[in-house]
C-alpha positions in Angstrom: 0.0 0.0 0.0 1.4 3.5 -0.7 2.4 5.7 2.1 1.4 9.2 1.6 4.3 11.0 2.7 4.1 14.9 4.2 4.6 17.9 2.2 7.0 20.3 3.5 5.0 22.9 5.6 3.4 25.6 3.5 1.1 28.2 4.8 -1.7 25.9 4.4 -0.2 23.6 7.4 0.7 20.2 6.7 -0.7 17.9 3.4 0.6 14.5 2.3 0.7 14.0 -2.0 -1.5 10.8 -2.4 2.6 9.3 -3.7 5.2 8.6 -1.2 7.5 11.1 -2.3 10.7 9.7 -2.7 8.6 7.4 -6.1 8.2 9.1 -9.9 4.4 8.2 -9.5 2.8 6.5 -12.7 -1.1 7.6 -12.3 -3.9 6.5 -14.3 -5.8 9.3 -16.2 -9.5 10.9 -16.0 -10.8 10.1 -19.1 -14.1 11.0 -19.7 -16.7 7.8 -19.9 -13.4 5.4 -19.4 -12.2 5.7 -16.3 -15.1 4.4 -14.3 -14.7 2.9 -11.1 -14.6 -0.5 -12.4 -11.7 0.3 -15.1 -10.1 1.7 -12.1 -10.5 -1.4 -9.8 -9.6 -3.8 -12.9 -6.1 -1.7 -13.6 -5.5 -1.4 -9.6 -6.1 -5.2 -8.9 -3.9 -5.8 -12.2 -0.7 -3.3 -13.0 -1.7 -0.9 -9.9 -1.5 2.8 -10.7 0.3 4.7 -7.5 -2.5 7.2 -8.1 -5.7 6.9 -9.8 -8.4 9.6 -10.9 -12.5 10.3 -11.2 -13.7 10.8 -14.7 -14.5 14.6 -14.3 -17.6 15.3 -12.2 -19.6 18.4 -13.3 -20.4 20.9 -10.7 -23.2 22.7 -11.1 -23.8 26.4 -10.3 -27.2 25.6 -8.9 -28.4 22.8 -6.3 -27.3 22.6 -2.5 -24.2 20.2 -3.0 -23.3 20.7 -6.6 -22.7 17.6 -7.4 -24.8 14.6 -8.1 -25.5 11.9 -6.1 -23.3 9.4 -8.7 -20.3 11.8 -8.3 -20.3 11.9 -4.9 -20.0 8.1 -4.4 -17.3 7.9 -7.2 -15.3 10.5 -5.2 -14.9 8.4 -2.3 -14.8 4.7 -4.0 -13.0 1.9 -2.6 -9.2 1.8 -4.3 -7.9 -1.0 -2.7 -5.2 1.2 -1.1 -4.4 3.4 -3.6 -5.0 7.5 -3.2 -8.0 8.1 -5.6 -8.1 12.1 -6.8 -11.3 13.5 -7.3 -11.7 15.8 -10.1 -13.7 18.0 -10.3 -15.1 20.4 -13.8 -16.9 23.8 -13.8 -17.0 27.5 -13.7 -18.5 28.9 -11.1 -15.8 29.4 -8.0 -18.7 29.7 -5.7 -20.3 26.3 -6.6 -16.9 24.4 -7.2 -15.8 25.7 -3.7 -18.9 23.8 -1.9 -18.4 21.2 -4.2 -15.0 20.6 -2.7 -16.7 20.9 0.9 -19.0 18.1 0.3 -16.3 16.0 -1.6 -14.4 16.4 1.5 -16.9 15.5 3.8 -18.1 12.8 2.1 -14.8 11.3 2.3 -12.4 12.4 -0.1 -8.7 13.2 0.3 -7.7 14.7 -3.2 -9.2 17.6 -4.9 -8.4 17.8 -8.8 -9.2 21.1 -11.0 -9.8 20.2 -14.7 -8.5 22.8 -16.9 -7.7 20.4 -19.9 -10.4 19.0 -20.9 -11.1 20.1 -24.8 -15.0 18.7 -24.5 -15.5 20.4 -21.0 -19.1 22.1 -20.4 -21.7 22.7 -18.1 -25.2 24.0 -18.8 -23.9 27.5 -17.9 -21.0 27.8 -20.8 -17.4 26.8 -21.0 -15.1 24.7 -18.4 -12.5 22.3 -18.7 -9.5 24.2 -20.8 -12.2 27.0 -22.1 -11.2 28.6 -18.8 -7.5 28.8 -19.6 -9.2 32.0 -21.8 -10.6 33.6 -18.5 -6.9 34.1 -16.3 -9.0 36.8 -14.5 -12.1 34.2 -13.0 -8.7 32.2 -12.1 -7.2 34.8 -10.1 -10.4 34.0 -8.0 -11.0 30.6 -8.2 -7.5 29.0 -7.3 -7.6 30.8 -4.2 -11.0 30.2 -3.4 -10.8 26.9 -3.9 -7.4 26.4 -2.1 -8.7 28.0 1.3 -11.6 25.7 1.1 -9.6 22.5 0.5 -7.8 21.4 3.4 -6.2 18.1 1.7 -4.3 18.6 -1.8 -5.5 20.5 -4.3 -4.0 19.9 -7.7 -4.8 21.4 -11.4 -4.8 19.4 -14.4 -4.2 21.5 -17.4 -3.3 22.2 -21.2 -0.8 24.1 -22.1 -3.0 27.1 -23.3 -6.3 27.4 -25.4 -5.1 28.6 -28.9 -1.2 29.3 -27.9 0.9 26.9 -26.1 2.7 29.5 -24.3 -0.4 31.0 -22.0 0.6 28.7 -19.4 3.9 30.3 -18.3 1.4 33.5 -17.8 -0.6 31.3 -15.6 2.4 30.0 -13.4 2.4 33.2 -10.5 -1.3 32.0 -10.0 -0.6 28.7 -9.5 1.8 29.2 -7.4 -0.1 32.1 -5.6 -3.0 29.6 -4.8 -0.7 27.4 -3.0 -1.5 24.3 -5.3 0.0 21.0 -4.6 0.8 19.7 -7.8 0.5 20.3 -11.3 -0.5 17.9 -14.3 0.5 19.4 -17.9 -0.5 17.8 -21.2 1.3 20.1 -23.3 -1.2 20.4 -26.4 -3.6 23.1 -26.6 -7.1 22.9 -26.2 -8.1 23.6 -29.6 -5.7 21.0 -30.8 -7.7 18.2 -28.4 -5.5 15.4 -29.7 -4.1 16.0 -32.9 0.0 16.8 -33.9 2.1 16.0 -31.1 2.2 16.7 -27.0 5.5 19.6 -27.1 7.2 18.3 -23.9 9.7 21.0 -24.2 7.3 22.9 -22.6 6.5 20.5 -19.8 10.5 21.1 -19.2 10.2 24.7 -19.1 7.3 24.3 -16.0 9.3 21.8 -14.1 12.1 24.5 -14.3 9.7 27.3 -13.5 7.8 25.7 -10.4 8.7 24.5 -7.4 5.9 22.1 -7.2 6.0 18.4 -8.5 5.1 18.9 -12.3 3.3 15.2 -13.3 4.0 15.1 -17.3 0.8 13.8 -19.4 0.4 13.5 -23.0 1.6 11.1 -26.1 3.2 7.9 -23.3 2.3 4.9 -25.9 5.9 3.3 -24.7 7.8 2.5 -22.2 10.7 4.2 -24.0 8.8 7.4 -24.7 8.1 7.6 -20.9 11.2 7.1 -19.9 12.6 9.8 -22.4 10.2 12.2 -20.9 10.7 11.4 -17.3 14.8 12.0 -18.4 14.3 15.2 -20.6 11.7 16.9 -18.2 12.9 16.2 -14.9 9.1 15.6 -14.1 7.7 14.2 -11.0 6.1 11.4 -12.7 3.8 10.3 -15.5 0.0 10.3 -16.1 -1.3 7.7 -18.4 -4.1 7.9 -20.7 -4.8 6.6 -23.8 -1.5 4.7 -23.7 -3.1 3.0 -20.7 -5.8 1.9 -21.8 -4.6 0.5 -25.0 -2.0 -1.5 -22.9 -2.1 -1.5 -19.4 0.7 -3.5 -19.2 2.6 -0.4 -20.1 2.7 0.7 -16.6 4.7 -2.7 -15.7 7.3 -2.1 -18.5 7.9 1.6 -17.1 8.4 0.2 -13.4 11.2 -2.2 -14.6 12.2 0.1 -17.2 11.4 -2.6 -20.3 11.7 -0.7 -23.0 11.3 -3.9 -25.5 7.8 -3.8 -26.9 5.7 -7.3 -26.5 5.5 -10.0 -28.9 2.1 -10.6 -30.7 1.9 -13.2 -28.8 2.1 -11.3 -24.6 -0.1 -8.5 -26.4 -2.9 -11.7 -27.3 -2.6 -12.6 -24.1 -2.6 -8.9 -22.8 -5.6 -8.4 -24.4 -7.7 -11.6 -23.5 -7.3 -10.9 -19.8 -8.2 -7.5 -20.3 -11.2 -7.7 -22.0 -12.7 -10.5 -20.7 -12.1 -9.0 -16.9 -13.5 -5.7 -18.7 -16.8 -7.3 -19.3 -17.6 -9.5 -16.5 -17.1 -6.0 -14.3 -18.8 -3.8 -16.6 -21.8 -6.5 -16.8 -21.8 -5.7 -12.8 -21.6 -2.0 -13.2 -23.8 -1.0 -16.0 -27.5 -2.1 -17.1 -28.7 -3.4 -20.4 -26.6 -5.2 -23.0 -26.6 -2.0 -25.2 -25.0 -0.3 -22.1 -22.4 -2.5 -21.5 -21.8 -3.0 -25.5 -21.5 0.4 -25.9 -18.9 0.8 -23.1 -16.7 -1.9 -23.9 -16.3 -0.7 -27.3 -15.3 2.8 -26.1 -12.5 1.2 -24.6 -12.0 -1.1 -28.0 -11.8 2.3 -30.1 -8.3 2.8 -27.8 -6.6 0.2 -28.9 -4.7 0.4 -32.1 -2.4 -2.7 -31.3 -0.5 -3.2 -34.8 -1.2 -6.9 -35.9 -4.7 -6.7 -34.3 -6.6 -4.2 -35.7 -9.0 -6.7 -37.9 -9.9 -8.3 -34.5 -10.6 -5.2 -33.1 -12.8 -4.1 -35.5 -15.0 -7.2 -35.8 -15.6 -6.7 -31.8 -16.5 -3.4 -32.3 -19.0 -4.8 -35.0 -20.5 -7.0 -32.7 -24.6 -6.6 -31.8 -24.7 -8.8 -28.6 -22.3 -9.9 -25.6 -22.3 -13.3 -26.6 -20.5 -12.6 -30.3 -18.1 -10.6 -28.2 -17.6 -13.2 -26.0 -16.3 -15.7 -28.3 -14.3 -13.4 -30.0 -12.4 -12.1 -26.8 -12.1 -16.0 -26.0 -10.7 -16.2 -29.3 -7.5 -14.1 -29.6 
């Protein structure tokens, strides 16, 4: 089990990062109808992330907790041991404050800000990276929300909206707010996930903080994450996409296997995978169409050269039974 070490004192008191300190913490990303508590609790039992994430939960500017009912029990899921982040999305520093309250008194430990999400809205306009345009509602919210948090309070972020560089006019905020840590997928917003993640800038905000800077953004490989880890002098890495593709990726990082798999460990990779992917999301979710639908959000992830005809005839599929027997077939 991870032991959250202390922070040195800030003016805040005491906090413990949900990583022992002296680790380069591999987390598993929010991503946005993937990351479900029973993705989480399949990659935890399997390749265990030292941190793990909510999918974003929305906060609404109206309502006496802000949150929904759904959110709040996802905030404060069982991890098996491993510090679980709750992130939260909106626009309203008034409503995501008492969000926060109520996500800490229902139980959680880690408070996340998402400021990179290119699809981020609520019903009353823009969140997610739309607010990297509004530096002057941030000038209120990070310190709002950073007297109101009394564990960490961390920001996930793009580099800017439409120019990579507005983060480094963001920085003095950040680090006015007192934030914890920082996660930077150095892309824009209005790029969402086209050319390449610039990690030349994620560098240049290690250098320029004195906050553990987590690097996000483009990991596919072990070799690519170690590159980064070297180039950047990050913290640690966040996994996405790269994850859930191939979850063993977080293994090869650990022991620093930079070899890719064989056809045949990624057929066996994948059989384990998805067949633990369905029997949980049968548990989670209602309706065949439901759980269909989920399991091929994940199969749209996975680009694994050699098996992209298999893929494809899953994702074809009209019932759990034809999925089934081709999962029992690779």
């Amino acid at each position: 089990m991870p032991v959250e070490q202390p922070l040195p004192k800030t003016k805040h008191g005491l906090r413990a990062l949900p990583w022992d300190s002296e680790q380069k913490p591999l987390m598993l990303a929010p991503l946005q109808g993937l990351t479900n508590r029973a993705t989480r609790s399949l990659f935890i039992d399997w390749v265990r992330p030292d941190v793990v994430f909510t999918e974003f939960m929305r906060v609404s500017s109206v309502g006496r907790k802000h949150l929904s009912k759904n959110d709040l029990k996802e905030a404060v899921s069982t991890t098996g041991g491993v510090p679980l982040v709750a992130q939260l999305v909106g626009n309203n520093s008034q409503a995501l404050v008492k969000a926060a309250e109520h996500a800490e008194a229902a139980g959680a430990l880690h408070i996340n800000l998402n400021m990179g999400c290119p699809y981020g809205r609520t019903a009353s306009g823009a969140s997610g990276g739309a607010m990297l345009q509004y530096p002057e509602i941030l000038a209120e919210m990070l310190p709002a929300l950073r007297h109101a948090i009394s564990g960490t309070f961390s920001i996930k972020l793009r580099a800017g909206y439409k120019d990579p560089g507005e983060i480094f006019a963001l920085l003095p905020l950040i680090t006015d707010a007192d934030v914890d840590f920082l996660v930077i997928h150095p892309r824009t917003v209005t790029q969402k996930y086209a050319g390449s993640a610039d990690h030349r800038i994620t560098g240049r905000v290690v250098r320029e903080l004195s906050i553990p800077v987590i690097a996000n953004g483009d990991i596919r490989t072990a070799e690519q994450g170690l590159r980064i880890l070297e180039e950047t002098g990050a913290a640690g890495l966040m996994l996405g996409r790269g994850a859930i593709a191939d979850p063993l990726l977080f293994e090869r990082l650990r022991k620093q296997h930079t070899e890719e798999p064989t056809e045949a460990e990624t057929a066996l990779m994948l059989h384990r995978y998805l067949k633990e992917l369905l029997r949980l999301y049968s548990e989670l979710f209602c309706g065949e169409r439901q759980i269909l639908d989920k399991v091929k959000n994940v199969l749209s992830f996975i680009d694994t050269p050699g098996f992209s005809k298999r893929i494809t005839k899953m994702k074809r599929v009209h019932n759990l039974a034809d999925l089934s027997a081709l999962i029992e077939a690779l």
